[in-house]
N, C-alpha and C positions, 0 to 999 in steps of 0.2 A: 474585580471579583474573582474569589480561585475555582478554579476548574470542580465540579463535583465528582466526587470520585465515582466509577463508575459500582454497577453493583456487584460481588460476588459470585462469582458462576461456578455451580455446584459441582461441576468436572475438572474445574482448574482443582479447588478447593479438598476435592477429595484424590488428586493427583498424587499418586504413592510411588509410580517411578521417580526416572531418574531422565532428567532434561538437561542437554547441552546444547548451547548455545553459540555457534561458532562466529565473531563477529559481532561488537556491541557498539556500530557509529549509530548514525543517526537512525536507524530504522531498526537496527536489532535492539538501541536500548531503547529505543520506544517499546517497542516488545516487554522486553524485560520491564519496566518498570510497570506496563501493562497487567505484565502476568501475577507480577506482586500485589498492584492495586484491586485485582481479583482475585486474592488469595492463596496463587500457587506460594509453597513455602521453598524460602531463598536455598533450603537445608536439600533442598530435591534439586538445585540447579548448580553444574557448571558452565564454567566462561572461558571460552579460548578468546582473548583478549591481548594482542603485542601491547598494547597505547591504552590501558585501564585508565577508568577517570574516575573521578569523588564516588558518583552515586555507587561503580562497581565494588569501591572501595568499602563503601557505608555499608553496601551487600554482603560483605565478606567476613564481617561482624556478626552478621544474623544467620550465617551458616551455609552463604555460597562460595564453591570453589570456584577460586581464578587462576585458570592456566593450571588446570593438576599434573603433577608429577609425574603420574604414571595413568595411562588409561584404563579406563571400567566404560562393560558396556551399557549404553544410556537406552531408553525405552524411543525417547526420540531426539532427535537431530535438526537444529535449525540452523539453518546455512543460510548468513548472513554479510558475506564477504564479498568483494566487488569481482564480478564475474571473468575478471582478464587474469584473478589471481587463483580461478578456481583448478586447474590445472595442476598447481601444486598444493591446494591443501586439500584438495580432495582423497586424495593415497592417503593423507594420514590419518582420515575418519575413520577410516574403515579397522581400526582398531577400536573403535567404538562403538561399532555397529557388531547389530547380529540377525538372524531371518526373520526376528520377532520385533526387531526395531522398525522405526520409521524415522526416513527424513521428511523436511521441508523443506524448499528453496525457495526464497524470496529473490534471488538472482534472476535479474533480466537475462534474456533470450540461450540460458542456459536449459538445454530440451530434459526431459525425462530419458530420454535415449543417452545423454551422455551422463546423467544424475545416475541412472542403474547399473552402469559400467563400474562407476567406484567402490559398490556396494553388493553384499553378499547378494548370491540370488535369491529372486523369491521376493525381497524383501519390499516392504510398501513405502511408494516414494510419491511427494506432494510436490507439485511445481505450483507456485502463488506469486501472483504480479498485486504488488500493493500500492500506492501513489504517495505523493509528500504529507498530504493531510494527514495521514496517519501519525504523523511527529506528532499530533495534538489529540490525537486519538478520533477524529473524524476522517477517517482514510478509507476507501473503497478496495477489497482485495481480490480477485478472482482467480479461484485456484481449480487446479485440474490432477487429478489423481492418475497414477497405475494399474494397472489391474492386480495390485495385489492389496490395495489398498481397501481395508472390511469398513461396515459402516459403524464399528466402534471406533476404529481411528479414523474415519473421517469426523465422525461427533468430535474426536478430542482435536483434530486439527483447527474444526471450525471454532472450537472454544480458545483454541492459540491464539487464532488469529484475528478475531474477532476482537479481543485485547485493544486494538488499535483501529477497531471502525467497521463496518458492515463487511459480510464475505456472501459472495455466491460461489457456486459451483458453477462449471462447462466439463461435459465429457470429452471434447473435441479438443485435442491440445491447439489445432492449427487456429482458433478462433484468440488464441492470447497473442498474437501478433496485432487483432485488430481491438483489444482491446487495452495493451500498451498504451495504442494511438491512440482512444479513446479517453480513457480512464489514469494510464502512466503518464502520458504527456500532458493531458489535459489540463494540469494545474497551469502550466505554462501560459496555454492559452486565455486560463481566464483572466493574470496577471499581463498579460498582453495587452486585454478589453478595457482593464481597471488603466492602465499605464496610456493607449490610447484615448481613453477616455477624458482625460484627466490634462492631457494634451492637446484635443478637440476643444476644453473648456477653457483653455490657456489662450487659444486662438481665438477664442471670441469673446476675451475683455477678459475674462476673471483672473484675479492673481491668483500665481503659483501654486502656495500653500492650501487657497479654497479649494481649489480644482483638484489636489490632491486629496483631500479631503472629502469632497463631496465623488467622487470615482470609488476612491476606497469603501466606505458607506455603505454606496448605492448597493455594489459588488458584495456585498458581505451581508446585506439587509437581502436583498435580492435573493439568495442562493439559500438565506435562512428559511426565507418563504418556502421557496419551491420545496427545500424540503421537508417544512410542515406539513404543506398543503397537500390535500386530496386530491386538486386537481393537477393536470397535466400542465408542462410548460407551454402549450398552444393556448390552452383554456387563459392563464395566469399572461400570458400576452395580450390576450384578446379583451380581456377585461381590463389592461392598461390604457387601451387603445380606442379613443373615442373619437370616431368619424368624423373627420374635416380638422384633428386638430393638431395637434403638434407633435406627439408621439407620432401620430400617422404621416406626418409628412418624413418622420426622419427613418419610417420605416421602407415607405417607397424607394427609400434611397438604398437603403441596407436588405432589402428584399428584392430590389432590383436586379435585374442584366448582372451577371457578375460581382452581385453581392455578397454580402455574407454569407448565405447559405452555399455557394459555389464553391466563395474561397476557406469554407471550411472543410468537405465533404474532400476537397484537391488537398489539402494540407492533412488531413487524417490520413489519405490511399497514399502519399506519399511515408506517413510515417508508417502505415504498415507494409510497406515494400521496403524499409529499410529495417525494419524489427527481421522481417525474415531473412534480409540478406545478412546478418547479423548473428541469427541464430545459423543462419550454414543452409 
């Protein structure tokens, strides 16, 4: 069944500047094709793209520039490039920028402190940690602004970004280290649970492919609920879990001495002690 498109959002739609796009792999063209499934018009965006693919190509028909010739300054700025390469292309934004623009960076552990040094003063700058779901447009993104940043371009940031999956705000830049490890890493781990699980089923009789199957499922049935439901993931537990039977025995084991909950709570402090040591 194909994806529904999402609906129109009346700030992308009525977006009359001028959006660049630096970076279209896997996260920035989720973006883009985001921004188009909600009406921003292609005629408003360019693309700084080395490695263009089909869709940017099919974009460039409906009136986006790729790679322009010569720079214009863009209203905003979305840095989407891999953080180790930010160093050099960041000098060459700033022909693109002016006090009245805005960036965004989707670059991990790239700080605001080093994002305002590229860019004229004054000017309002977004740091946004987004996660993998977003390639599907279900992705969590949490961004933290400048103090130059007014609540008309945070409304137009959150309508960016949103493009690809739920956003909140934090004022406290030092909390996206812990929320990397939470929310950035996180997909990781649940492909871990689904790949252990599946593995756990292997060992106890079932063939291969069922076990794959029935992990995947579960994992993907499971996380649909939770996020239907009204209620909490304790509540949504508890109601799985009927005294004396078998969910509760395999919870003892995973709620237990050095169970899950331990070796999760040690595996998040570890990844956000390496997000800060990372960002400097």
């Amino acid at each position: 069944m194909a994806k529904a498109a999402p609906k129109p959002t009346a700030t992308l739609k009525s977006f009359g500047g001028r959006l660049l796009l630096v970076g279209a792999g896997k996260m920035g063209g989720a973006m883009l094709e985001g921004w188009v499934a909600r009406g921003l018009d292609p005629k408003n965006i360019a693309v700084l793209e080395p490695q263009p693919g089909k869709t940017l190509a099919a974009l460039t028909r409906r009136g986006l520039v790729l790679n322009p010739a010569k720079p214009s300054a863009a209203s905003v700025i979305v840095i989407g490039v891999k953080p180790q390469t930010a160093p050099d292309v960041l000098p060459q934004l700033r022909a693109y920028a002016n006090k009245s623009s805005m960036a965004i960076s989707i670059m991990a552990g790239r700080t605001l402190a080093f994002l305002e040094k590229g860019f004229p003063a004054g000017m309002a700058v977004v740091r946004a940690m987004p996660n993998l779901p977003a390639s599907i447009g279900r992705g969590i993104t949490v961004s933290v602004p400048n103090a130059h940043v007014t609540k008309q371009k945070r409304d137009l940031a959150t309508s960016l970004l949103s493009a690809v999956g739920a956003v909140e705000w934090v004022e406290q830049e030092k909390l996206l280290d812990a929320v990397t490890a939470v929310s950035g890493s996180g997909p990781a781990y649940v492909f871990l649970l689904a790949e252990a699980l599946a593995a756990a089923g292997v060992a106890s009789g079932l063939p291969k492919d069922l076990a794959a199957t029935l992990a995947r499922e579960t994992v993907a049935g499971s996380g649909e609920l939770l996020k239907r439901s009204t209620l909490d993931a304790a509540t949504l537990r508890h109601n799985v879990t009927s005294p004396g039977g078998t969910t509760a025995a395999a919870l003892q084991v995973l709620m237990g001495p050095g169970g899950f909950e331990t070796l999760m709570a040690t595996a998040v402090a570890m990844a956000t002690k390496r997000s800060k040591e990372l960002a400097g």
